[in-house]
C-alpha positions as CSV (number, residue, x, y, z in Angstrom):
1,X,0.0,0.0,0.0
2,X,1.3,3.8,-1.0
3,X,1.0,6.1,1.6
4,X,0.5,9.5,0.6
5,X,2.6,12.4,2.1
6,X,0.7,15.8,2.3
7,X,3.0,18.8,3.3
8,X,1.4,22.3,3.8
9,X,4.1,24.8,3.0
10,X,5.3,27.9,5.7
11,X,5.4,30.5,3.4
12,X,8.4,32.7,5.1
13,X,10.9,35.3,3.9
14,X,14.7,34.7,4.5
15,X,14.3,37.9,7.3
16,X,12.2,36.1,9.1
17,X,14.4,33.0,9.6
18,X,16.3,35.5,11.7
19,X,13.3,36.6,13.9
20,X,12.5,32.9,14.3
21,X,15.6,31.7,15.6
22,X,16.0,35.2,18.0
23,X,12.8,35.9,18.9
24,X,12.9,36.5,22.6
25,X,9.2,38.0,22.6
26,X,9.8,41.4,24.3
27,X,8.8,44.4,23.0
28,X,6.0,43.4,21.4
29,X,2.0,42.9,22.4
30,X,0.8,39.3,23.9
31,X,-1.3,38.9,20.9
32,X,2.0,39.0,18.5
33,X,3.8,37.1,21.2
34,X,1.8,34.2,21.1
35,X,0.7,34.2,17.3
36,X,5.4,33.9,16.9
37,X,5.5,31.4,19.5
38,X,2.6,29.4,17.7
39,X,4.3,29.8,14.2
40,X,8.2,28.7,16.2
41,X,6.5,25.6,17.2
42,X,5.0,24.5,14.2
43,X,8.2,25.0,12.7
44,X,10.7,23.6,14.7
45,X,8.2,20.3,14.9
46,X,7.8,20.5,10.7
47,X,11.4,20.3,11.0
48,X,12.2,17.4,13.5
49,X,10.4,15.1,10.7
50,X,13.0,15.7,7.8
């Protein structure tokens, strides 16, 4: 049997590979804080796979 693989692409600019591996979430408001923190985890977890 052929499993299929589904990916859903992170559209990101090269800048913001920078903010997500810095991003220390001061300065900014909670809502922005935990949309980042939402969008680090997804990535970091998309990237444990490959």
């Amino acid at each position: 049997m052929t499993e299929k693989l589904t990916l859903k692409l992170l559209e990101i600019l090269g800048h913001h590979l920078f903010c997500l591996r810095n991003f220390e979430g001061k300065g900014y408001n909670q809502i922005f804080i935990d949309n980042m923190y939402e969008i680090i985890t997804k990535f970091n977890t998309r990237n444990q796979s490959y």
